[in-house]
C-alpha positions, 0 to 999 in steps of 0.5 A: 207280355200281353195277351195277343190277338190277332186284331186284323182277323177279328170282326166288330162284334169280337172287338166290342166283346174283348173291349168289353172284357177288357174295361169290365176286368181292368174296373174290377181287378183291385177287387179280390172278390171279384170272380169269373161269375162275377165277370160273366153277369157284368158281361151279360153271357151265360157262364158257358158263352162267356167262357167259349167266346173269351177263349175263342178270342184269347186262347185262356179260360175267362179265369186265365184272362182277368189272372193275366190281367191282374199280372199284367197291372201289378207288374206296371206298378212294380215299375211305377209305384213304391209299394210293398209287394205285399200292397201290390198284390192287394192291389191286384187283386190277390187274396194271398201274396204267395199265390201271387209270387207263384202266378208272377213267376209262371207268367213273368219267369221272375219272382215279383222281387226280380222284376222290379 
């Protein structure tokens, strides 16, 4: 469950900005500091800029973009990694591994557990 976007209506700029996003999010999604404020210095855009281009692009707010990117990591190492669930959402970058079970179960419609 990606986020989709139509690549063939996208012009360079927006495909060096969502790669950009992309790298930027996935080099910081084990941090569970790393924030939305965070995420828009590294790209070098004001808060409002970064947050209308990032939905312009994706249809989610730039907190919604790096959440279903944390999702999207824990759920290939709930596949491929023997970790506690608790060590993954670590790894993910959850504070807490309620608030991860509920984002997990939001995007995926299963418990972490159940996924794997």
């Amino acid at each position: 469950m990606a986020l989709s976007v139509n690549s063939s209506s996208l012009t360079p700029l927006d495909k060096a900005f969502l790669n950009r996003a992309t790298q930027i999010a996935e080099a910081y999604l084990h941090d569970v500091d790393f924030t939305v404020a965070s995420f828009c210095r590294m790209m070098g855009y004001s808060r409002s800029q970064t947050y209308r281009r990032v939905r312009e692009l994706t249809g989610h707010s730039p907190s919604r973009f790096i959440t279903r990117r944390r999702l999207e990591r824990a759920a290939r190492m709930l596949k491929e990694e023997p970790l506690t669930i608790r060590e993954i959402a670590g790894k993910a970058g959850f504070k807490s591994r309620s608030y991860f079970g509920t984002c997990f179960k939001e995007y995926y419609g299963v418990t972490p557990g159940e996924y794997r």
